[in-house]
DSSP file (Angstrom, degrees, kcal/mol; ACC not computed):
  #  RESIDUE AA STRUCTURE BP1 BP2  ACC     N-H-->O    O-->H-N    N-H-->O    O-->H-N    TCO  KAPPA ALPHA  PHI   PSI    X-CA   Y-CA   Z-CA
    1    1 A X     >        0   0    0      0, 0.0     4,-1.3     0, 0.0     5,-0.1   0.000 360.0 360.0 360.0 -36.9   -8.2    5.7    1.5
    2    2 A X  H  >  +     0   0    0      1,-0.2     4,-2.6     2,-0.2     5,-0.2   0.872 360.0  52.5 -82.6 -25.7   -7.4    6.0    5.2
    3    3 A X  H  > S+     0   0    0      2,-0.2     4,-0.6     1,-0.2     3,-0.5   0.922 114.4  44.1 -28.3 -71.1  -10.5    3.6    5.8
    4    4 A X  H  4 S+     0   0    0      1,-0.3    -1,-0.2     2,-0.2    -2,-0.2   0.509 114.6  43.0-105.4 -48.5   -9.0    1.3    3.5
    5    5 A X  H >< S+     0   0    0     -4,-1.3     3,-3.0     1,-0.2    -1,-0.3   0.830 105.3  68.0 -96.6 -24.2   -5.3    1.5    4.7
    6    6 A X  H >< S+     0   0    0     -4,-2.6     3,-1.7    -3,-0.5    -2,-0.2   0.953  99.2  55.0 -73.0 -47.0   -6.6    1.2    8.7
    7    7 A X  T 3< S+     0   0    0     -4,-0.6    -1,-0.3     1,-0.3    -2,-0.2   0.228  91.4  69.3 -36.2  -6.8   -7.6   -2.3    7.7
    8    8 A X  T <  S+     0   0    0     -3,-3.0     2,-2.0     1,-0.2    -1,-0.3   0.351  72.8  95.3 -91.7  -3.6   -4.1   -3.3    6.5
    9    9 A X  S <  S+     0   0    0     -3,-1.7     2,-0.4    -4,-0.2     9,-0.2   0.148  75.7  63.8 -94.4  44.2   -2.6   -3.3   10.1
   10   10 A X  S    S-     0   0    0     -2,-2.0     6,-0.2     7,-0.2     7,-0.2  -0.996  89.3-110.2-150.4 156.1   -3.1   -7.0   10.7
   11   11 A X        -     0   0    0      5,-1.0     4,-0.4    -2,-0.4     6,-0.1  -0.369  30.7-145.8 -73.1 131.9   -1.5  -10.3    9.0
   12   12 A X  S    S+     0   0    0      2,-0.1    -1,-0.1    -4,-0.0    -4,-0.0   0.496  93.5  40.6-100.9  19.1   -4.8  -12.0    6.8
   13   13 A X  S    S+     0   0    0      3,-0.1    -2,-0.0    -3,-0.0    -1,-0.0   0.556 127.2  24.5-103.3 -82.6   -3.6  -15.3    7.5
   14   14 A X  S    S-     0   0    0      1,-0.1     2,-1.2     2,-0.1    -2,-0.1   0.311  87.6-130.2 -71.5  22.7   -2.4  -15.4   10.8
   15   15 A X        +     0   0    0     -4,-0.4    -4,-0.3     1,-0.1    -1,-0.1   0.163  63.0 142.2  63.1 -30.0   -4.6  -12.3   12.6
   16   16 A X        -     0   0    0     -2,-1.2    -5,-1.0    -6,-0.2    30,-0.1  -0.093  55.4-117.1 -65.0 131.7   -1.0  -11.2   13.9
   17   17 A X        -     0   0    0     -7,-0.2     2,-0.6     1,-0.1    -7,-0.2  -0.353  25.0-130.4 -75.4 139.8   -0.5   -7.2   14.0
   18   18 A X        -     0   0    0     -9,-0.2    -1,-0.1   -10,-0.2    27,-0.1  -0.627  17.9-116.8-116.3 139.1    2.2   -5.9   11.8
   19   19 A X        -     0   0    0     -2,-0.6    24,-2.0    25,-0.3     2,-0.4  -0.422  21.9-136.8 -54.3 140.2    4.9   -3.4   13.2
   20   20 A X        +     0   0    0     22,-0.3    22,-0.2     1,-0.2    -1,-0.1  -0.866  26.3 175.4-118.8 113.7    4.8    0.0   11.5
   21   21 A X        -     0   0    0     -2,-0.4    -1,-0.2     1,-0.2     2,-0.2   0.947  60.4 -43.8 -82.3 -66.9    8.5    1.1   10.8
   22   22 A X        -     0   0    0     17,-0.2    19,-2.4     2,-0.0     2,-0.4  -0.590  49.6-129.1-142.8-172.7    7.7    4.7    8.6
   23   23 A X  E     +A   40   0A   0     17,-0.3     2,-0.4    -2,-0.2    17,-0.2  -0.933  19.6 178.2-139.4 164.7    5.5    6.1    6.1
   24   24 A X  E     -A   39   0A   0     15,-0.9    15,-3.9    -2,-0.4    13,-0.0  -0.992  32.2 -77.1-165.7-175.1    6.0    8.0    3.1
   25   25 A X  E     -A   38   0A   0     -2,-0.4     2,-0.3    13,-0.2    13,-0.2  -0.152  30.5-175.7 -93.7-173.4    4.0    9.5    0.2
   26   26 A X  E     -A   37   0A   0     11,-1.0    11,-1.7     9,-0.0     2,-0.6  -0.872  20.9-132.1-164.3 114.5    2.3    8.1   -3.0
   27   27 A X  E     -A   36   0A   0     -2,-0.3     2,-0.6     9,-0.2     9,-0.2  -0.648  13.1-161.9-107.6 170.9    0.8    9.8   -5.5
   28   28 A X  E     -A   35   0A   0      7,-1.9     7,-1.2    -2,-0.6    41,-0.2  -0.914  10.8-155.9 -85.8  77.5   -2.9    9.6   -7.6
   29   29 A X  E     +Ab  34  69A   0     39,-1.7    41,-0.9    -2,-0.6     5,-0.2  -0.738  20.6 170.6 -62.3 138.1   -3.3   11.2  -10.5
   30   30 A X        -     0   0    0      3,-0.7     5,-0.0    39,-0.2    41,-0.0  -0.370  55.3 -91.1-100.6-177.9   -7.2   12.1  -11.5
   31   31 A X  S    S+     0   0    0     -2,-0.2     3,-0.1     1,-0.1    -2,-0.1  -0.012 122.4  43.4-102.1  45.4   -8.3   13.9  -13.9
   32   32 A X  S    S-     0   0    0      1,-0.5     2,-0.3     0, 0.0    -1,-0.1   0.190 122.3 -41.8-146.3 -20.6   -8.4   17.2  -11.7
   33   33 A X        -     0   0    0     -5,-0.0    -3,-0.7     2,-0.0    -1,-0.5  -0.855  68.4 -65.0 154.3-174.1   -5.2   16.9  -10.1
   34   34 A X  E     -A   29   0A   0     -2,-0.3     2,-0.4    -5,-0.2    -5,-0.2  -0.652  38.5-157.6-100.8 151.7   -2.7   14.9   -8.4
   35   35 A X  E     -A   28   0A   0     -7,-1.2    -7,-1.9    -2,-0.4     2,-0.6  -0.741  10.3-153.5-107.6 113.6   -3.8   13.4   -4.9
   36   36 A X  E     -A   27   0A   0     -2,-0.4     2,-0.3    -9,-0.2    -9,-0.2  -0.979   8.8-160.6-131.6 126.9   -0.6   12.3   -2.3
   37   37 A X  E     -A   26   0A   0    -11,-1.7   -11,-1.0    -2,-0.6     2,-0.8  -0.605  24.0-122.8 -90.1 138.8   -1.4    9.9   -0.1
   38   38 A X  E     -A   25   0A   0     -2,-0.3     2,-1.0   -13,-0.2   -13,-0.2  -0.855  39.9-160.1 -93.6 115.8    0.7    9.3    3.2
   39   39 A X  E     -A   24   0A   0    -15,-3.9   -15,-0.9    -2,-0.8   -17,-0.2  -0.639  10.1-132.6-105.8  88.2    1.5    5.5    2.3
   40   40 A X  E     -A   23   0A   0     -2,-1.0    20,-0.3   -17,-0.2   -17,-0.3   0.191   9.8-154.2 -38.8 136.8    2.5    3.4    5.4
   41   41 A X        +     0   0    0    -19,-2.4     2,-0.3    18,-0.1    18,-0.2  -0.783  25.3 179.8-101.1 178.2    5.6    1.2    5.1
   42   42 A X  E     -C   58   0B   0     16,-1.1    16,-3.1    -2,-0.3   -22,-0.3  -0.916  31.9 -99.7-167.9 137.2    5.3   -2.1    7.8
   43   43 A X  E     -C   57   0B   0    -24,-2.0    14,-0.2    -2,-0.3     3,-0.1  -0.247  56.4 -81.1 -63.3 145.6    7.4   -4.9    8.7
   44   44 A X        -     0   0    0     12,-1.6   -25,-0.3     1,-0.1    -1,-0.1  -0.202  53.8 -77.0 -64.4 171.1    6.5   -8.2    7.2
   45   45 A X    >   -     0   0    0      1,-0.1     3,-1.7     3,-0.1     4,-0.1  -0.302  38.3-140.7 -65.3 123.4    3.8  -10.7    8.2
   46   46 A X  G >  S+     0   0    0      1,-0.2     3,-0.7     2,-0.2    -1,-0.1   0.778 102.2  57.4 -80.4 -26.8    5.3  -12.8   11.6
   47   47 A X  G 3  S+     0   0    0      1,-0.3    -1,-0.2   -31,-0.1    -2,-0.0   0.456 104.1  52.9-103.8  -1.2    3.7  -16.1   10.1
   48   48 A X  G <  S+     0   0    0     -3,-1.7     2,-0.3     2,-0.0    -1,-0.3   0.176  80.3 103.1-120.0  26.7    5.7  -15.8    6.7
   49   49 A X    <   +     0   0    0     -3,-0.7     2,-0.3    -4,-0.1     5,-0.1  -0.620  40.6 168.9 -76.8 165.8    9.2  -15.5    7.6
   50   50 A X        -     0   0    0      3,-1.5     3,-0.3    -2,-0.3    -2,-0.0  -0.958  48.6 -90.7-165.5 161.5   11.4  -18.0    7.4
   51   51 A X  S    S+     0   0    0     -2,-0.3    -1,-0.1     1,-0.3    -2,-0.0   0.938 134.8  42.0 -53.8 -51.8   15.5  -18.7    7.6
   52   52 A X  S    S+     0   0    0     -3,-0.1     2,-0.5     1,-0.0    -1,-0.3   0.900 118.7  46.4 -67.6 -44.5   15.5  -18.2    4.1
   53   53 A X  S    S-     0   0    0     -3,-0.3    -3,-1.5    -5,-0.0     2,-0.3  -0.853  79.4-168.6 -90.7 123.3   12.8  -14.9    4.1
   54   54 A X        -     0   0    0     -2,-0.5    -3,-0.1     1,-0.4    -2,-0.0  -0.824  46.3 -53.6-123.0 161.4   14.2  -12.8    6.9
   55   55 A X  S    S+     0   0    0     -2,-0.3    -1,-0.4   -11,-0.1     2,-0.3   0.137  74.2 179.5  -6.2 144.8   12.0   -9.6    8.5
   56   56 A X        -     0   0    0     -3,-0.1   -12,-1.6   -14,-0.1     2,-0.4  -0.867  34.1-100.5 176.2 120.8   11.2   -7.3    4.9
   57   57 A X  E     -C   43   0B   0     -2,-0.3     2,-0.4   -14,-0.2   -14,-0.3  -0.475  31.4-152.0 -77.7 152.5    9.5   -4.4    4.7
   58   58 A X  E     -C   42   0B   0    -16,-3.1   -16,-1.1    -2,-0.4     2,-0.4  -0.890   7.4-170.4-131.5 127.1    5.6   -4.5    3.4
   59   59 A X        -     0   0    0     -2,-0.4   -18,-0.1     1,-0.2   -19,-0.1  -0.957   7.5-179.3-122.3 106.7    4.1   -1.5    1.6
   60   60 A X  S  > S+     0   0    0     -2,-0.4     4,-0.8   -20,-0.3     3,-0.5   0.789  75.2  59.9 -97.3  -6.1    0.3   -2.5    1.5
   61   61 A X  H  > S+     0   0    0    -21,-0.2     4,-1.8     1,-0.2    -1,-0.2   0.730 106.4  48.9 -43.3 -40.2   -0.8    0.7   -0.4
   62   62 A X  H  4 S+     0   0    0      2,-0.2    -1,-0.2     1,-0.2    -2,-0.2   0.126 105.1  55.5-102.5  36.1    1.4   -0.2   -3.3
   63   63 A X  H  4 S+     0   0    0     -3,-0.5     3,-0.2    -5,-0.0    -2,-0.2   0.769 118.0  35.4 -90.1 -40.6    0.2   -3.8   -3.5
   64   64 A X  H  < S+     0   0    0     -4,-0.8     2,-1.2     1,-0.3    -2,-0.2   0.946 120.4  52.3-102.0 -55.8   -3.5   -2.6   -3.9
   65   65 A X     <  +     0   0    0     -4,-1.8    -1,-0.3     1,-0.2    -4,-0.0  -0.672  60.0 153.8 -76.9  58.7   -2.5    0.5   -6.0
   66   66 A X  S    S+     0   0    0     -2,-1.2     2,-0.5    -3,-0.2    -1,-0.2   0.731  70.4  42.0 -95.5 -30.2   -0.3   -0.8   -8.8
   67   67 A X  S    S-     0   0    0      2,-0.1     0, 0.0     1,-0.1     0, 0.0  -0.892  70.7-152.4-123.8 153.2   -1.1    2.1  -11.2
   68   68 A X        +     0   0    0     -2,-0.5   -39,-1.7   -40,-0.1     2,-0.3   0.015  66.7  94.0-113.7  31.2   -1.1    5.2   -9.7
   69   69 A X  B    S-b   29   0A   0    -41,-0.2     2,-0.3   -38,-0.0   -39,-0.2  -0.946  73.6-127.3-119.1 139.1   -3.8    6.6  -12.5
   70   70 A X     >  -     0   0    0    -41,-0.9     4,-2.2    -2,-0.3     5,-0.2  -0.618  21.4-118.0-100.3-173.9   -7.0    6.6  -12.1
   71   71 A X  H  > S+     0   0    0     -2,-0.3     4,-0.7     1,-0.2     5,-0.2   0.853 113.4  59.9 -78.7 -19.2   -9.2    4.7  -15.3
   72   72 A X  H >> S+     0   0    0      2,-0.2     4,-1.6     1,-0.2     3,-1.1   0.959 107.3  37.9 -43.2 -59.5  -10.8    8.2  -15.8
   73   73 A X  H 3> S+     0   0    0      1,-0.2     4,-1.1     2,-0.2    -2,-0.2   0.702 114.8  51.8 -81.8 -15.6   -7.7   10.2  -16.5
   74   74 A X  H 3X S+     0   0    0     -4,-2.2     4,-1.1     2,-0.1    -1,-0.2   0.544 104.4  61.0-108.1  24.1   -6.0    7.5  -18.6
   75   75 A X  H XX S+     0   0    0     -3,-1.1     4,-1.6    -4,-0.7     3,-0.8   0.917 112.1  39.6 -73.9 -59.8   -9.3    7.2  -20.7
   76   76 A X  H 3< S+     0   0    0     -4,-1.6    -2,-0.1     1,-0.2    -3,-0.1   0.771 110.0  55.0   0.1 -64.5   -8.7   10.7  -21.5
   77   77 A X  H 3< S+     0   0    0     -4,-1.1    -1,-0.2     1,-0.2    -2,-0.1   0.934 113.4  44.2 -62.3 -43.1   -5.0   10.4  -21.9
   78   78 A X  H <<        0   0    0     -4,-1.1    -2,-0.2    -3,-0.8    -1,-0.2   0.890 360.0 360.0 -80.4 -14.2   -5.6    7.3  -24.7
   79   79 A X     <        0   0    0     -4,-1.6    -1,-0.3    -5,-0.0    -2,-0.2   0.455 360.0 360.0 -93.1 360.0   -8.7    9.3  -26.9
C-alpha cells in the first residue's frame, strides 16, 4: 500500500507535484481482520483548476479503493 500511495505524489497529466495538506485513516476489512491505512489527503492537480474549479482537496487512496472490502471476505459474507 505505501508503494502504491508513494506513486500518487505527482499530477498524471501534467508531471506537476501535488501539495500534501494532512492525512488521515481508512480502513480494509479482510477476512482476518480489519487493516487501517494512513490515507494521504493532497491538494488538487495545478493543471486542472480553473476560475470555476478552485484549489480542492484530492484523496487518491479513496479513488483507487472504492470498497473498502476485500473480494475474499465479501465472498464469505454473500455464501
Amino acid at each position: 500500500m505505501q508503494s502504491w500511495l508513494s506513486g500518487q505524489t505527482h499530477c498524471r497529466t501534467c508531471g506537476a507535484a501535488l501539495d500534501h495538506k494532512d492525512s488521515r485513516s481508512t480502513v480494509l476489512r479482510t477476512v482476518y481482520l480489519k487493516v487501517t491505512v494512513k490515507s494521504p489527503r493532497q491538494w488538487s492537480y495545478a493543471c486542472q483548476r480553473t476560475a470555476r474549479t478552485p484549489q480542492h482537496v484530492v484523496h487518491p487512496l479513496s479513488k483507487d479503493l472504492i470498497r473498502r472490502v476485500t473480494p475474499e471476505l465479501e465472498y464469505l459474507q454473500a455464501n
